[in-house]
Every structure is written in C-alpha cells, then in structure tokens.
C-alpha atoms as one frame of an Amber mdcrd trajectory, in Angstrom:
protein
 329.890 189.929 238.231 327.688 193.073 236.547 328.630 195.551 234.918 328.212
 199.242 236.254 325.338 201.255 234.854 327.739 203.744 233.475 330.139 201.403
 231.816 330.574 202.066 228.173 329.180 199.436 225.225 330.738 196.691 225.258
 332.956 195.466 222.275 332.104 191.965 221.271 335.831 190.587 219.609 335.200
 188.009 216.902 337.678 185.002 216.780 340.440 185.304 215.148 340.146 184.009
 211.586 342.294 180.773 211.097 344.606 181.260 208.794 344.506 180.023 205.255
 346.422 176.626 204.542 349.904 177.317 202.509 348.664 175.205 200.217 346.078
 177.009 199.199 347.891 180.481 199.165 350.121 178.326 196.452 347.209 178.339
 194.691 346.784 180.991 191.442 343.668 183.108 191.213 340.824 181.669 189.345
 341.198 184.424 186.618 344.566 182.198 185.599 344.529 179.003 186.789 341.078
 178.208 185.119 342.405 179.282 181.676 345.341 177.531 181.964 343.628 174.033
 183.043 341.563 174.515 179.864 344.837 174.870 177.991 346.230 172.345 179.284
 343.275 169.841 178.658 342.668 171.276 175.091 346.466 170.228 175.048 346.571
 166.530 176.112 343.360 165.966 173.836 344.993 167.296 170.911 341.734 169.408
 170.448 341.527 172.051 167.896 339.773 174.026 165.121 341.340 173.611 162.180
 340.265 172.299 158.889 343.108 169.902 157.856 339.914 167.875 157.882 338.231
 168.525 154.633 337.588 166.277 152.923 340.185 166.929 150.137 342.600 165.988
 151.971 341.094 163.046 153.579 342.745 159.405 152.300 339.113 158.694 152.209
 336.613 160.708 152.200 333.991 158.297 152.606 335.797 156.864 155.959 337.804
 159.559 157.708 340.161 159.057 160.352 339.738 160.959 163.893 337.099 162.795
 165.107 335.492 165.774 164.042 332.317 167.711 164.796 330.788 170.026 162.175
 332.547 170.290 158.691 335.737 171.923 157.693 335.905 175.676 156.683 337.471
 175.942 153.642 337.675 179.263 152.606 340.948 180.065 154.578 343.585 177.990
 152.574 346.108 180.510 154.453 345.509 177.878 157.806 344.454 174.419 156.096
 346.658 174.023 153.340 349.376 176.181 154.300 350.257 177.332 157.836 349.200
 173.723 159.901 351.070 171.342 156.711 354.109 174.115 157.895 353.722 173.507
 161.357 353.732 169.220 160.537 356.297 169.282 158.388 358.443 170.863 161.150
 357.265 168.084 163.564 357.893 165.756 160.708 361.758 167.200 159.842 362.595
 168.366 163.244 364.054 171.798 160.929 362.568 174.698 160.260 364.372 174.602
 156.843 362.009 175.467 153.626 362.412 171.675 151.511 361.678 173.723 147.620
 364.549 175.048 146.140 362.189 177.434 144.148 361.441 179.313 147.135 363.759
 181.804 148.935 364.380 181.092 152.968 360.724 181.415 154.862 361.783 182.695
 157.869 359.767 184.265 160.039 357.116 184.430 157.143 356.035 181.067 158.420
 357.089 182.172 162.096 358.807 178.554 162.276 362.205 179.790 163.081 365.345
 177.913 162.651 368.123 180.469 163.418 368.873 181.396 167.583 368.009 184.548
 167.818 364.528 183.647 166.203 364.087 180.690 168.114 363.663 182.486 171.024
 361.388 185.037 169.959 359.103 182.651 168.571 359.638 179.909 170.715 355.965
 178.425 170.271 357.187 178.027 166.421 360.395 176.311 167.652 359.257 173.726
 170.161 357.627 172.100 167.136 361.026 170.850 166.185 360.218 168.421 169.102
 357.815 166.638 167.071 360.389 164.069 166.696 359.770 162.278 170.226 356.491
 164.609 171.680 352.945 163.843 170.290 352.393 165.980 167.074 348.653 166.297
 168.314 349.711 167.838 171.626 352.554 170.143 170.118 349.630 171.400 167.460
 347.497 172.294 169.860 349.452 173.774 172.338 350.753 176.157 169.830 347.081
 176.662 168.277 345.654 177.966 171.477 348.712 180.043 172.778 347.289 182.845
 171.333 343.947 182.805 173.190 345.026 181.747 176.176 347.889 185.015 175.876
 344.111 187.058 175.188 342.630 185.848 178.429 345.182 185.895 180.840 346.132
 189.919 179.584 343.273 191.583 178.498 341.918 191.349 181.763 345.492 192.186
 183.489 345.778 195.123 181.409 342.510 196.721 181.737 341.763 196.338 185.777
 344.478 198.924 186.860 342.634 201.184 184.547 338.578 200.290 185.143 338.969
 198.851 188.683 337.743 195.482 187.407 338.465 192.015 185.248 335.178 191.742
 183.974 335.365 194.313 180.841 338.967 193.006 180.395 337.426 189.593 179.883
 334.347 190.873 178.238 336.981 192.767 175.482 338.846 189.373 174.766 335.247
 187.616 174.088 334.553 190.103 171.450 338.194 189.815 170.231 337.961 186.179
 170.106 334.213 185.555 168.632 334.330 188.398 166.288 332.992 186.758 162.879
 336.920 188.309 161.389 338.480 185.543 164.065 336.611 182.994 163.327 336.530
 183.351 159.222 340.176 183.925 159.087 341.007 180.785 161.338 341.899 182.550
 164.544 344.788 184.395 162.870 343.966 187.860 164.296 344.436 186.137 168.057
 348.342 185.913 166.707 348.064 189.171 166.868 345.886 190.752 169.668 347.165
 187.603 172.455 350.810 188.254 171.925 350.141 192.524 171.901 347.671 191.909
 175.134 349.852 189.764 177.072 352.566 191.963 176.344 351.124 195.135 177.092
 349.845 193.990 180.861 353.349 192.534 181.315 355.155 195.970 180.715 352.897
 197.485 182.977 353.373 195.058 185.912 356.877 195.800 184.812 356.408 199.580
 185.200 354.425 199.688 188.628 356.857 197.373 190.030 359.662 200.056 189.180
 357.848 202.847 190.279 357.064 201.444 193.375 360.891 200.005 194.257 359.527
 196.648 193.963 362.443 193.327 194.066 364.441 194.196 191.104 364.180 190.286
 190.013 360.239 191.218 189.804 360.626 194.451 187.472 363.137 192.058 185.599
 361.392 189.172 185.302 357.987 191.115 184.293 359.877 193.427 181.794 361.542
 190.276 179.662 358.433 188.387 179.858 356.968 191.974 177.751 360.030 192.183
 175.726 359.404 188.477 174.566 355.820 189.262 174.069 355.869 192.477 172.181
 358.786 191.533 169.758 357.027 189.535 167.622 354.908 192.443 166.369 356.626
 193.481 163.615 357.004 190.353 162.294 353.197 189.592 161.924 350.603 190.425
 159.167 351.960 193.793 158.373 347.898 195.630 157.185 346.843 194.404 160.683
 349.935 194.898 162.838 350.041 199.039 161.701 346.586 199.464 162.855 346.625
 197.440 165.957 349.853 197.289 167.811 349.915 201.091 168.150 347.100 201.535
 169.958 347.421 198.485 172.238 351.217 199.548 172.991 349.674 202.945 173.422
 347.060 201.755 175.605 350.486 199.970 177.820 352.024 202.891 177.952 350.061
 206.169 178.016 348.122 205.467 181.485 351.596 204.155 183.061 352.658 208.092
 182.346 349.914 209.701 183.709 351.363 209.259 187.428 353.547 212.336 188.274
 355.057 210.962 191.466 356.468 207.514 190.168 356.511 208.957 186.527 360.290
 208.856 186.168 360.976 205.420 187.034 358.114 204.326 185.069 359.414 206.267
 182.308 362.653 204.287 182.463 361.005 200.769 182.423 359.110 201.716 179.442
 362.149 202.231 177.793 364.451 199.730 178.737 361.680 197.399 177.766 361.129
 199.153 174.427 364.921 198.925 173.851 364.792 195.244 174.760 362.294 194.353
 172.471 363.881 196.160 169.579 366.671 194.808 169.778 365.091 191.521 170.022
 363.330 192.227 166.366 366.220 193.711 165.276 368.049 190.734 165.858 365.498
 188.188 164.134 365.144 190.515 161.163 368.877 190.237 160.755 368.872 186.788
 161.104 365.970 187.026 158.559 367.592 189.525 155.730 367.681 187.247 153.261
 363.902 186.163 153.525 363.076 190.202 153.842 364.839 190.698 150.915 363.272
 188.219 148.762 359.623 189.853 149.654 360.757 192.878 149.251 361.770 192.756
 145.584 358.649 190.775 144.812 356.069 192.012 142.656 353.369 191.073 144.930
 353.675 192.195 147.908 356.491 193.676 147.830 354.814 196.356 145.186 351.742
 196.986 146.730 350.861 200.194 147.848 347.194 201.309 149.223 345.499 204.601
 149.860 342.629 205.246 152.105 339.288 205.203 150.920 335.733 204.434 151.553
 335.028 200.490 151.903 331.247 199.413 151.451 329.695 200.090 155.006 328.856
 196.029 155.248 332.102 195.245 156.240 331.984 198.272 158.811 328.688 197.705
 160.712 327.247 193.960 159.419 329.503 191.992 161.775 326.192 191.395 163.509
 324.141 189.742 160.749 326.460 187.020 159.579 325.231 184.212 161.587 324.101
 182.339 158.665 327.153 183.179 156.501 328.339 179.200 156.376 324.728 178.638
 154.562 324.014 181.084 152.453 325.449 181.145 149.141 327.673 184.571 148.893
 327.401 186.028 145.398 330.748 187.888 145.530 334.073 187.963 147.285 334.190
 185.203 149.811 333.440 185.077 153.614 336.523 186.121 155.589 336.385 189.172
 153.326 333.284 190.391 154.392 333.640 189.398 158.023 334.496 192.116 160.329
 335.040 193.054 164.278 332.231 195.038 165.974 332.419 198.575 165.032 328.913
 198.886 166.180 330.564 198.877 169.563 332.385 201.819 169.143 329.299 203.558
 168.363 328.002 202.739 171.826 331.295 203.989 172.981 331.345 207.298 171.510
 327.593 208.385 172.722 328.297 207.572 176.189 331.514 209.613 175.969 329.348
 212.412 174.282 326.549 212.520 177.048 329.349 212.028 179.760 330.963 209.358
 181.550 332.868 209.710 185.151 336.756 208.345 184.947 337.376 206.854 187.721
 341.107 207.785 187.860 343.814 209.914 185.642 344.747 206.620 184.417 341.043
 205.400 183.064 341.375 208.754 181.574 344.608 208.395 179.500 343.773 205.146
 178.260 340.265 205.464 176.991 341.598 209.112 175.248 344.497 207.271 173.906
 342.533 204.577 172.127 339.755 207.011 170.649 342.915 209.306 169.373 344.974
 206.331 167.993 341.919 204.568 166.288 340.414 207.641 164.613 342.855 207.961
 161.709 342.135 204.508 160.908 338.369 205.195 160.989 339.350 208.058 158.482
 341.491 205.461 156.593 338.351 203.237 156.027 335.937 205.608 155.141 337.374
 209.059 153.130 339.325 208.975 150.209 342.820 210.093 150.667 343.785 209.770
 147.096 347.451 210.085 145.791 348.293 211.587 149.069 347.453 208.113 150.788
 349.778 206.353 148.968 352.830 208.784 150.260 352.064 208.218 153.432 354.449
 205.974 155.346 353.708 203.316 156.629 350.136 203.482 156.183 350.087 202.825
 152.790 351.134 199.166 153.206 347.016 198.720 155.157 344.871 198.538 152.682
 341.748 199.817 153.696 339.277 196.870 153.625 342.274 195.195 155.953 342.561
 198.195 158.376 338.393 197.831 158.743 338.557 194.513 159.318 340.383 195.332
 162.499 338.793 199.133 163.570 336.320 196.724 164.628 338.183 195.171 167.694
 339.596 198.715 168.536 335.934 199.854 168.932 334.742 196.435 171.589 338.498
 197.541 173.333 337.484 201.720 173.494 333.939 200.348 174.617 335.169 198.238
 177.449 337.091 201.262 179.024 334.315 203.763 178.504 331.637 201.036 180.297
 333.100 200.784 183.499 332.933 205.322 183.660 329.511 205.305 182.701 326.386
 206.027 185.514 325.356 202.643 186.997 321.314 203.505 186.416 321.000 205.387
 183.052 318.426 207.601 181.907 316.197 205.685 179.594 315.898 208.131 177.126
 319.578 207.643 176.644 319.597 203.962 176.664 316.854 204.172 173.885 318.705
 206.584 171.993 322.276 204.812 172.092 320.090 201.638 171.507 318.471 202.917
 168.375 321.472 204.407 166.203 323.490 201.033 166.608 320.335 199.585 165.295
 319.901 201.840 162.258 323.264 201.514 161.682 323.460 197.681 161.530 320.093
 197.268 159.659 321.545 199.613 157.000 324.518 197.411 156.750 322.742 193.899
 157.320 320.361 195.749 154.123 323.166 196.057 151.760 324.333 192.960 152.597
 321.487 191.378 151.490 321.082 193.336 148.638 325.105 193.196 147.148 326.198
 190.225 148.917 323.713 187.654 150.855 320.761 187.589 148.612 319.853 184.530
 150.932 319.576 186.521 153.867 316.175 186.494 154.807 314.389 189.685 156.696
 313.333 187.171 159.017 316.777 186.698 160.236 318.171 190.191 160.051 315.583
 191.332 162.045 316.110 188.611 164.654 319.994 189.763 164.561 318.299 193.232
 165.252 316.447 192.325 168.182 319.201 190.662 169.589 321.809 193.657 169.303
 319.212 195.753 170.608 318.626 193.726 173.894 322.706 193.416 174.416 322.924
 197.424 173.890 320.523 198.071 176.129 321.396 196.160 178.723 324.852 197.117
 178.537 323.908 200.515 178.464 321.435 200.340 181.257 323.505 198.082 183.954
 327.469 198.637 182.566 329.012 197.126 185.425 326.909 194.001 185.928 328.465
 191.221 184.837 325.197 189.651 183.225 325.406 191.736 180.460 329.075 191.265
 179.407 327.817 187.964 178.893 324.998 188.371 177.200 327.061 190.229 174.630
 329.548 187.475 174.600 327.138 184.711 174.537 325.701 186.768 171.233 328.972
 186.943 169.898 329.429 183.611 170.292 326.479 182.304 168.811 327.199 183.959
 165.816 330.490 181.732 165.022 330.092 178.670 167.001 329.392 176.876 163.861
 331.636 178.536 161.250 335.073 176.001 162.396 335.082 172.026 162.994 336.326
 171.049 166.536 339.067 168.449 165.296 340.676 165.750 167.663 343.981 165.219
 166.391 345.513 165.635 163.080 343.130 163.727 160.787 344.813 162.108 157.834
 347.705 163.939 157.949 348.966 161.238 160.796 348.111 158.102 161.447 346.738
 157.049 158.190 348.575 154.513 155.722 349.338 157.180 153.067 350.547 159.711
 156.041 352.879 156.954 157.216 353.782 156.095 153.540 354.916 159.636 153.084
 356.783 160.767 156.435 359.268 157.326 155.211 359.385 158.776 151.976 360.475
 162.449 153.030 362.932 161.028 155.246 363.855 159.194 152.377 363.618 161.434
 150.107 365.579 164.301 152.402 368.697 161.812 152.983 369.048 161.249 149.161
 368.472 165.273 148.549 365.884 164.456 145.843 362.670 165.836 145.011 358.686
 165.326 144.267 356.196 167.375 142.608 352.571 166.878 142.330 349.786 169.203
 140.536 347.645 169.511 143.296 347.666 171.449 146.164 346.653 169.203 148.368
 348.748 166.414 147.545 351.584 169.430 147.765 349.441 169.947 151.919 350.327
 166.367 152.142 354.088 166.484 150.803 354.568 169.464 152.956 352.823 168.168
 156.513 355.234 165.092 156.137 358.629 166.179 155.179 358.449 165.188 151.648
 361.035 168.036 149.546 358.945 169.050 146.683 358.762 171.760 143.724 355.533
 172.540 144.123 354.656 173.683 147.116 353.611 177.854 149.002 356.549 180.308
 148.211 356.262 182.412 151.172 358.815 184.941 151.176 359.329 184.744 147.528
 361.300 183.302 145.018 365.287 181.667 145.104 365.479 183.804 141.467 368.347
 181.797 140.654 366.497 178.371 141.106 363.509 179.858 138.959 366.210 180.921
 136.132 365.958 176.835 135.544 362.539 176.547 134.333 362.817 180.615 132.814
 365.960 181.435 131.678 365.385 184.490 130.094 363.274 185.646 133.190 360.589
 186.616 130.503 358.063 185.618 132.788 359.233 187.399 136.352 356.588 189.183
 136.428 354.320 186.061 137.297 356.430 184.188 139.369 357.578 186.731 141.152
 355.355 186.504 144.060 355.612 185.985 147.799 352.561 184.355 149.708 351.661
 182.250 146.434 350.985 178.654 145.771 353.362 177.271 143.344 351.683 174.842
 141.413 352.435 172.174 138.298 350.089 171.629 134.812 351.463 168.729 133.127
 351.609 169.072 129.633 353.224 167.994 125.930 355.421 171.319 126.371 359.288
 171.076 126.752 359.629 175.022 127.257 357.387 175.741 130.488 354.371 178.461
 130.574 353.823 180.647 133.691 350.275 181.578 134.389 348.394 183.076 137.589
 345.225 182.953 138.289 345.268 185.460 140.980 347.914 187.254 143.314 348.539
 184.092 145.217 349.038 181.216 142.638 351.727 180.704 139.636 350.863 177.852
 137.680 353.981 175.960 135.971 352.596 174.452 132.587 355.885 172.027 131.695
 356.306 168.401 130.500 357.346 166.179 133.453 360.237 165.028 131.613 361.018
 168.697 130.864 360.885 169.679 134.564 363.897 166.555 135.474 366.075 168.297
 132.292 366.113 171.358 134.375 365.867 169.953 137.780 368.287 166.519 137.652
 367.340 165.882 141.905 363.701 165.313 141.002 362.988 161.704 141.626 358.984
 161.530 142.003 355.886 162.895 140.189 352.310 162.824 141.231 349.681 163.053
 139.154 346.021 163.193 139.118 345.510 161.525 135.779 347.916 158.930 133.963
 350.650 160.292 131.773 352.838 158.789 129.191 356.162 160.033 129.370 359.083
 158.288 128.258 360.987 158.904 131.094 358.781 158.188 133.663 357.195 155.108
 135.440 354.410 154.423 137.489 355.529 152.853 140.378 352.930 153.403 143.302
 349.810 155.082 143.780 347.288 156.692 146.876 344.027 157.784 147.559 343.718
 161.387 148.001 340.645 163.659 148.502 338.499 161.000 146.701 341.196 160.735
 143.882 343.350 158.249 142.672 347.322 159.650 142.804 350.008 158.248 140.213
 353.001 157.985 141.397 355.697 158.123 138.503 359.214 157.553 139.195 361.681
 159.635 137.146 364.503 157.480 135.084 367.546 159.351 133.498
C-alpha cells in the first residue's frame, strides 16, 4: 500500500527506551559514590598523612615500623605530637577523659568529647572510644579524611543551584584542599571548611524542600543533617572560624532568600535550622563550662587581643611560589606561617566582576555579592591599620590578622568559582591579557619579597617557572571559564605545589604495633587502674605516654590549667603568669632543685625545672619517671628502659 501524494511527512517513532534496571537507579551519582569508595578504601588501608612518623618518635629510627612514603613534616607539632597521640589515647582508654591532673577538663578543645550532648555533635571524635575492639588504623583514618570527604560531597552541592554546574563547586574544594595553608598546617583548615560546606548545602536542600512542600521527613531529615554539621563551628579554631563561617553560612543562606514566591517557607527552615544548631552548641558549651572557663582566665589565650593591620604582602599573594618550601632553608618564622590560600584568585575575581559578568539567576547574584561583601572587611583587616579601635571591636579582635589572611585566601578561590561560571564563554583577549598580567605582577612582587625576607634559597629560576605557570592557569581560566580542562589545570597546579610537603603513612607507625607501644598501652592500663602517674622530659616520650593511655604530668594543657593541682608545685602562685597557659606543652627539667622553677620558652611551652624526688613530695600518685639521661636520686630506681627517637629512656621507679 502507497501513500497518497498529498499525505503529510511521515513521523518515524523511535522505540521505546527500555527502562533502566532498579538496580542501577539504587545506584548514587558518580559525584558521591566515587568519593565515598575512596573514603572507604583510604579507610580499610588505614592510609593517611600524618607525621606520627618522624623519626623522633620512631622506637628505631634506623628500622621503622609500617610504611611510609616521603618524610614526616614536622613543623606542625599541633597534629604530630598533639592532636593524633589525643585521638590514640582515646582508642587506647576507650574515655575521652584528660589523664594529667595539671590540666583543667579538655573538652571540646581536643573535640574528643566525653559528655552526651557533645558526643553527638562531634560524633567522629566519639566513635574513637571504639578503639577498644575496631582497628585503631581504620578509626584514624576514617576520622582524618571526614573532613575532605564533607568538602567534596558539599562544595559542589552548594554551588550548582547557584552556577548551574558541579564543576566550579569541585574546582573550589581543590583549591580549598591543596592550598599550601592546608597542607602546612596538617589539613586542619578542612575541619573547618568540610563541616561549614557540608552544612551549608544541607540547609539548603533543607530550604528548597520546604519551599517546595516537599515530604516533611525530607525537609527533616536534610535540616538535622545541617544542624549536626553547622554546630560544630563555634567550637573550632576561633581566628579562622570568625572569618570563615560567616561568609559560608552567608553564602547558605542569602541566595535561599532571594526567591519571593517560596521566600516565607524558606525563611522558616532557615530558622528552625539556625535554632537547632544553637541549641545544639549551646548545649555542648554547657556541658563544656568548666573547660571554657579555664581558657578563659588564662593568660594566653585567654588575654589576647588583636587589631587589624597590614601583614607583609608574602603571605597575601606568594601562595603560588612555595613549591620548594620543604627544601629551602627559611630564615625566619617557620613554614605554616608563611603559607597562605590563593588570594591571587580573588584578583581574577574582582576584574571580571569589574568588566562585567552575566548572572545567570537572582540567586548566582546574591551569592557571589554576599561573599565579596562578607570577605571585604577581612581584606581591610589584613591590610590597614585599625589601631586602638581594632582592638574594641567585638569579636574581631580575637583574629589576628596574619590568621584572618591565612584564610581571605580560600574566600577569594570560593568568590572566583561563582563569578567563573557568569563570565562570557569566548573573552576578549585584551582582557584575558590584562586579568592575566596583574595576578602576575602581583605574585612576582610577593614571590620577590619572599626571596628577599624569607626564602633566600629561592632561585629566579623557579619563581619565574611558578610565574609561567599561574599565567597559563589564568588565562585559560579566563579565556574558556566553563570548560572543565581548565579547573583542572588549576587544580593539578595547586596540587603540585603540596604533593610533597606530607608523608602518606599506612597505619600508625610506632605508636602501635611496636614492642615499646605494646609495653606502654599495659602500662597505662596499669597505671590507670592503680590511679598513679608518669612523667618524662620529653615531648615525645610525653606523644608516646599520651597515644597509649599512660596518665602523666607532663603532657599538652589544652584548655588550661586545674589551678588547684598547679598550687602543688607553686604554692604561692608566684609564677601564674607562666603556667597559666592554654594550648601549651607542659614539660619537666630535672634538676638538684627541691623548690621548682617555671620557665617558657614561648606562648605554648612551660618548662617545670624540679628534682624528681621533689615532684613525688608534692605529687604522692607519681609512680614512674623517664628520663633522657641517668639520674641519681635517692628515691628513685631504674627499673626498665626503651628506645625512643634514637635515645635511650630510663625508666626510674619512685620509692616512698
């Protein structure tokens, strides 16, 4: 049969498209699942990047335990001898209980709750207390790579309702995360911007589900998930917390407003979540008082109050040149203080804005004018003097300013990764040349002074190579802002700048499995059943006490001090004003002295000068003493003995 010469074209009907299996529908989207399978697998290897393996605290260093590529970083004793030995010794104890009587209660100081309320808000610090019967290798690494795998999963989220796309989401949490200040400061800013990023995309699945009548149990479930997230913020490092969390929770929120129709209900989401949260703090700072108070009254931090003011323009715009920082000798300061984020970023950010860029919606409007308004005053903060009038500001006075640039940085790769997305597809060349060459006269200025105040070692060879290769990321970024080559390009640059500066560890080096590790977690069960005491005058026999349970003197006094515990060893408080610290390093001198000395050798150590025999007058519990050297004191004998850091420890036990 033909058709008719007058019929009408006919309409070829595809197939019908079989439908997809359930199982895969089960399936999450790449953007999660293949974080999470990473996680998971960085997990069961008990792969991290801490230092626990340097070789000071090593049984021997000449035949380590484990496996480790590239050496420990040791300028961040904050993570190596402080935080991780925490984090074991709560595997090791199964409590989150502080074991010195010379320090007041941790709490969340350590963020290794022990109290209900706490334990739920920083559950990742909890579930170590199942160290007892779970791997301590696992448990470690789960909770070390939390915080970037928070990062991935909701930086993305929380930018593609705003820029119509994951990619500068993704692109924002590489900068985040290879930023030289990440990776010199032992990933301690991800505790930060993970938790805040995770947080802020939940409240805003949270909101849209409200404003659009989602299931209630959705709105719910997304808005406690935020509360969770978010609470923990005020808890965290205070001079990075102030400048951050404002603009990220501003970032949440802002946009979500912008939407007359649904505003309302959004509105009310916001704020039950806000209340939720609150209360949630309020509730662990309670739980905390006693810890709060202790810091509070000390003399450092407690006492410390900044102003704004000008900070040398190398830890502004020399992010960029510090790929060699692990090899070069630095003449001052010490690495983590001169790494930075990428400000250079925000320079990008602002020209674009300046010749024009097309928002795609109200929303990609509010949000990239929210962070520009929200991180100016802390651009101001870092680079004008504010004087006496600084210091009665609220709030802002607790950020000193070297801190608050240290973090303007990752505000500037967030503002550019909202403005990228609005800007024209094919630029103008002239301005992708211009753009291109004030972040490079900006950087070369601060890769100069570097050199000349800082890096001596820095060849021009290899600024100028860092020159080139900023140049060629701008550019591209500039020219083609929505291709996803050149997000990574920038992140591959970003990368290769830190890839070398932290060891990949498998496992817990000596700190398990070795004979003196085993030695000591029997001895601080021991040793915790009795209710006695060690000290040692070493730090990192006091890492080694602490990652195994053992209750010693000497150990970090977070919070601050028990003042009625430190009235033992200085009755007449004459010396307050030294030991008086939170975040310090209390450590012992042995000496022919019965009447101890106090000393500090900075605003994070006290150093107890006392005769060993003096310290058991004053503190009858204390059953052991370590000591680098052999004593002679009557009441003490040498009883055992370990290899520690390439030293031979004396072990002295304490008669009465």
């Amino acid at each position: 049969m033909t058709a008719s010469a007058d019929a009408g074209p006919t309409t070829t009907v595809a197939p019908p498209t079989a439908a997809r299996p359930r199982w895969r529908r089960l399936l999450p989207s790449p953007w999660v699942g293949v974080p999470v399978v990473v996680y998971v697998l960085l997990t069961l290897t008990g792969v991290t990047l801490s230092s626990i393996g340097a070789t000071y605290l090593r049984e021997d260093p000449g035949s380590p335990s484990g496996d480790q590529l590239l050496q420990a970083a040791v300028t961040r004793s904050d993570e190596f001898l402080t935080s991780s030995p925490l984090a074991l010794g709560v595997m090791a104890t199964g409590q989150g209980d502080d074991l010195n009587p010379l320090t007041a209660p941790q709490g969340f100081t350590t963020m290794l709750p022990d109290s209900p309320v706490s334990s739920v808000v920083l559950a990742d610090g909890a579930v170590l207390r199942w160290g007892t019967f779970l791997p301590d290798q696992m448990l470690f690494a789960a909770r070390w790579w939390l915080p970037l795998l928070l990062l991935v999963l909701g930086m993305p989220a929380l930018l593609r309702p705003l820029v119509g796309s994951r990619w500068p989401g993704l692109f924002a949490a590489a900068l985040i995360a290879f930023a030289p200040a990440t990776a010199w400061w032992s990933l301690s800013p991800l505790q930060l911007w993970g938790f805040l990023a995770a947080g802020a995309a939940a409240l805003q699945r949270c909101a849209v589900s409200a404003g659009e009548r989602g299931p209630w149990w959705r709105t719910a479930l997304w808005g406690l998930a935020s509360a969770w997230l978010l609470a923990r913020t005020p808890l965290l490092y205070q001079p990075w917390a102030l400048v951050v969390a404002p603009v990220v929770l501003a970032l949440g929120i802002v946009p979500l407003l912008a939407e007359r129709v649904t505003r309302v209900r959004r509105g009310v989401a916001v704020a039950a979540v806000g209340v939720a949260s609150l209360a949630l703090a309020g509730a662990v700072l309670w739980e905390n008082r006693a810890s709060l108070a202790a810091t509070a009254g000390t003399v450092y931090p407690g006492s410390r109050v900044s102003t704004g003011g000008p900070v040398p323009v190398e830890q502004l715009f020399g992010a960029t040149a510090l790929a060699d920082l692990r090899r070069i000798p630095i003449v001052q300061g010490n690495p983590s203080e001169l790494s930075s984020g990428f400000l250079v970023a925000g320079i990008v950010a602002v020209a674009l804005l300046a010749v024009g860029i097309t928002f795609r919606s109200r929303e990609h409007r509010a949000a990239v004018w929210t962070v520009l308004v929200c991180s100016a005053p802390w651009i101001a903060w870092t680079t004008i003097s504010f004087g006496g009038l600084g210091r009665r500001i609220p709030l802002a006075n607790l950020v000193p300013p070297e801190r608050a640039a240290t973090m303007t940085g990752f505000l500037a790769a967030l503002l550019l990764c909202l403005v990228l997305p609005g800007w024209r597809d094919r630029a103008p060349w002239r301005v992708v040349v211009a753009v291109t060459a004030a972040v490079v006269l900006a950087a070369g200025y601060a890769s100069s002074q570097i050199v000349e105040t800082t890096l001596p070692g820095l060849t021009p060879t290899r600024v100028w190579l860092s020159l080139v290769v900023l140049a060629a990321v701008v550019a591209l970024l500039v020219a083609r802002p929505r291709w996803w080559g050149g997000y990574a390009a920038g992140s591959l640059a970003a990368f290769l700048l830190v890839w070398q500066v932290n060891p990949v560890l498998v496992g817990l080096a000596d700190l398990r499995g070795t004979a003196v590790a085993d030695r000591m977690l029997a001895e601080g069960r021991a040793a915790r059943d009795a209710g006695t005491l060690w000290v040692s005058d070493d730090k990192t026999v006091d890492a080694l006490l602490t990652a195994t349970g053992v209750p010693a003197l000497s150990s970090r006094q977070m919070a601050g001090p028990d003042r009625e515990q430190w009235l033992r060893l200085d009755p007449g408080a004459t010396s307050e004003g030294i030991w008086n610290r939170g975040g310090s390093f209390v450590e012992f001198d042995w000496a022919d002295q019965a009447e101890p000395s106090f000393t500090t050798q900075g605003e994070d150590q006290v150093v107890v000068t006392v005769s060993p025999c003096s310290l058991a007058e004053r503190f009858p519990e204390l059953d052991r003493v370590v000591s680098s050297s052999p004593i002679a004191e009557p009441c003490l004998t040498e009883v055992d003995g370990f290899g520690w850091g390439g030293v031979d420890r004396h072990v002295y036990a304490v008669s009465r």
